[in-house]
C-alpha positions in Angstrom: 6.3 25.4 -6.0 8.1 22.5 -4.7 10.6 22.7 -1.5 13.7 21.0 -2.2 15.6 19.4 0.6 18.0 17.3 1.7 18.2 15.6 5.2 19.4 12.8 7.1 17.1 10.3 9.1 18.4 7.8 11.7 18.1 4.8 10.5 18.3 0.9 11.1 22.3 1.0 10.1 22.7 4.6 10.6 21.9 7.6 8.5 19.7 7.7 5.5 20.2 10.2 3.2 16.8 11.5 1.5 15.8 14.2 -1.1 12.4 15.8 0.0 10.2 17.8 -2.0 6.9 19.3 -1.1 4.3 21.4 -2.4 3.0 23.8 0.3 -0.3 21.3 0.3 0.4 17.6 -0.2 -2.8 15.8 -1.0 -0.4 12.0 -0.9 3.0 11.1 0.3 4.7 9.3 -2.3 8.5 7.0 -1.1 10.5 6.5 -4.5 13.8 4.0 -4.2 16.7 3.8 -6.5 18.5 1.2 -8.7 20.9 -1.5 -7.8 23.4 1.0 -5.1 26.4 -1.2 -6.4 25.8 -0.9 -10.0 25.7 2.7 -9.9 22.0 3.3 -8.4 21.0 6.4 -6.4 18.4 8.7 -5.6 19.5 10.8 -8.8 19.1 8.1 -11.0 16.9 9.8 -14.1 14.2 7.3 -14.2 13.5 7.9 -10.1 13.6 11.5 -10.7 11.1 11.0 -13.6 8.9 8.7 -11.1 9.1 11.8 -7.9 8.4 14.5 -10.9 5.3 13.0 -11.9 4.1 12.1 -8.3 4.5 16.0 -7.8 2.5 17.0 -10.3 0.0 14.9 -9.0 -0.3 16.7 -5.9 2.1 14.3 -3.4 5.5 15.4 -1.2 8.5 13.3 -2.9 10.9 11.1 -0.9 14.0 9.9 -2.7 15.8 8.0 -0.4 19.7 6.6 -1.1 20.2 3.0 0.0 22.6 2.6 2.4 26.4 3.0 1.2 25.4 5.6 -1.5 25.6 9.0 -1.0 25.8 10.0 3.0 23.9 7.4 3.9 25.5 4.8 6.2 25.9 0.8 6.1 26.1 -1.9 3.7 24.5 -3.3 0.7 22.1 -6.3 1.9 20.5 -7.3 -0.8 17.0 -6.1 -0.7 16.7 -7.0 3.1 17.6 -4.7 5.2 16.9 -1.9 2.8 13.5 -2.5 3.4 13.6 -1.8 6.9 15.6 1.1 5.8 12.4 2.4 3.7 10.2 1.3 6.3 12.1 4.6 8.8 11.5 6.8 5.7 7.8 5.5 5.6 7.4 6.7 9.2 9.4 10.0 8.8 7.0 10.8 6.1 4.0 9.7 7.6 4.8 11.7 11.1 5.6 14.8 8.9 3.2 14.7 6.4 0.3 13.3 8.2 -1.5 9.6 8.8 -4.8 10.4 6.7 -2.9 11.3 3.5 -2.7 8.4 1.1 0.8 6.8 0.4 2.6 5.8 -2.6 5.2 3.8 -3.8 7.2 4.2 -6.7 10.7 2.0 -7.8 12.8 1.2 -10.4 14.8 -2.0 -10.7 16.0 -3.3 -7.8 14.1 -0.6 -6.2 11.0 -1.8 -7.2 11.7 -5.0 -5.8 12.3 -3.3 -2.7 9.5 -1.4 -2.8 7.4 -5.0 -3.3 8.6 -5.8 0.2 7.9 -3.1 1.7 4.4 -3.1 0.3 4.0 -6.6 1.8 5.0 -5.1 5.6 3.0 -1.8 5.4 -0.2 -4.0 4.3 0.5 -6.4 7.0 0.9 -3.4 9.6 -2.4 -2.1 8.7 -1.4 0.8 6.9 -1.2 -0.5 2.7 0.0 1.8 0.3 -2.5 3.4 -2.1 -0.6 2.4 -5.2 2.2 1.2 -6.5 4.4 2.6 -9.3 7.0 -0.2 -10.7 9.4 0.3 -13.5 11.7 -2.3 -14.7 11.1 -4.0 -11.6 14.0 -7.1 -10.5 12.3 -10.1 -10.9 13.6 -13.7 -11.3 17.8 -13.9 -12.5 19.2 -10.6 -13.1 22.9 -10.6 -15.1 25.3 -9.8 -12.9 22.8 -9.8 -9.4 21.1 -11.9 -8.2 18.1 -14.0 -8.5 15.4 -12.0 -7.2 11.4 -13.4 -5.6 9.3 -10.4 -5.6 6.3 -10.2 -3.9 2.8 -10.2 -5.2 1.7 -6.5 -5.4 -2.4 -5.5 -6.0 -3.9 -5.6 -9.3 -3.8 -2.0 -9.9 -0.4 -1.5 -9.6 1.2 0.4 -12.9 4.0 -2.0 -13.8 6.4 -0.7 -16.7 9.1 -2.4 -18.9 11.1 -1.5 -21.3 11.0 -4.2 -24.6 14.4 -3.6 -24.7 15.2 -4.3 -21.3 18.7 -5.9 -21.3 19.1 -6.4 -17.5 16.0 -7.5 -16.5 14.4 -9.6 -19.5 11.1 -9.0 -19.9 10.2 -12.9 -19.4 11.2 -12.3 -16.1 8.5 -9.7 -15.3 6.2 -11.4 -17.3 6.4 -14.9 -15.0 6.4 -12.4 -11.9 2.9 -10.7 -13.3 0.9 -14.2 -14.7 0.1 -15.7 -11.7 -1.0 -12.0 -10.0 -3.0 -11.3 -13.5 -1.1 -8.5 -13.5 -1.1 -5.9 -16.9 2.2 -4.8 -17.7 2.7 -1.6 -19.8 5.3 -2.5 -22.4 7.7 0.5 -23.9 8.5 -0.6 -27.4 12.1 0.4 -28.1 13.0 1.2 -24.2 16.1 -0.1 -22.5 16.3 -0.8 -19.1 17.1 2.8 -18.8 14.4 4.2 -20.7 17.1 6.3 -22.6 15.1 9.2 -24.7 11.3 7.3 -23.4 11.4 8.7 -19.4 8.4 11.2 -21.4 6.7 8.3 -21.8 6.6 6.6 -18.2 5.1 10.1 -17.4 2.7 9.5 -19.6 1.5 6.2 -18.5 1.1 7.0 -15.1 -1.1 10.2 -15.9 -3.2 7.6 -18.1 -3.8 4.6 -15.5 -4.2 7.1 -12.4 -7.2 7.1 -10.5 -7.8 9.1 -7.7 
């Protein structure tokens, strides 16, 4: 059984507010970040809880971190830049609690996948890459209403879903993002950016493509 919790890390702007859930014997640490915080993103959003859920049951301790300015946690929205320092403090919170050896994961949705892109980039750089990386409906070239968003070149295995549908991030987007990496992407047929009545089927995928 999973222990749910809720604490508040010191962070680059102040507090970070993250959900943590553990079974009593983590085999990986997996870090999952939210949608756009000022279109309504948080740590709550379904799809990220979908994303933690699955990472559970695959053995790993959860972290659902809220960007700055939602929820308790401190500072404001920076576009993708500071948040990944932000992510970064979780990263070391988890990995001094949870323990160096255990493999890390990523997992992000929308502009948290983007995020989570960057953040990839600096923890490879350091010396300490994540296992995999889990992105749904990642932000990838013009997004309505955003911004336009460069996201960084990820490994080949990485599970990369979109949603047919997609009405925020058009799936040409992620497509021009994924040709150059040869990257496969998972296509929903019928999803929305939201993956209204299909967050089943992100489950689904993951449990398919994982390797251990």
């Amino acid at each position: 059984m999973s222990k749910h919790e809720r604490i508040l890390l010191d962070g680059p702007a102040g507090a970070i507010e993250v959900f943590v859930e553990a079974p009593p014997a983590p085999t990986g640490i997996a870090l999952v970040a939210h949608p756009h915080p000022l279109f309504g993103g948080s740590a709550d959003n379904k799809v990220v809880t979908t994303l933690a859920r699955t990472f559970r049951e695959l053995g790993c301790a959860t972290l659902r971190p809220n960007f700055r300015g939602v929820g308790a946690s401190t500072g404001e929205h920076e576009h993708g830049i500071a948040e990944t320092g932000d992510l970064a403090a979780v990263h070391a919170y988890a990995r001094g609690r949870f323990g160096a050896e255990l493999p890390f994961f990523l997992g992000g949705f929308s502009f948290g996948a983007y995020v989570v892109t960057r953040l990839a980039k600096q923890l490879a750089e350091a010396g300490d890459p994540a296992r995999r990386l889990v992105l749904v409906g990642t932000a990838s070239g013009y997004v309505e209403g955003a911004r336009s968003y460069v996201t960084e070149a990820v490994a080949p295995d990485t599970i990369v879903i979109h949603g047919d549908l997609d009405e925020t991030v058009p799936l040409v987007n992620v497509l021009a993002w994924a040709l150059p990496l040869e990257l496969p992407v998972t296509l929903v047929p019928g999803a929305d950016h939201f993956f209204h009545r299909k967050l089943h089927v992100i489950r689904r995928i993951i449990e398919a493509q994982w390797k251990h």
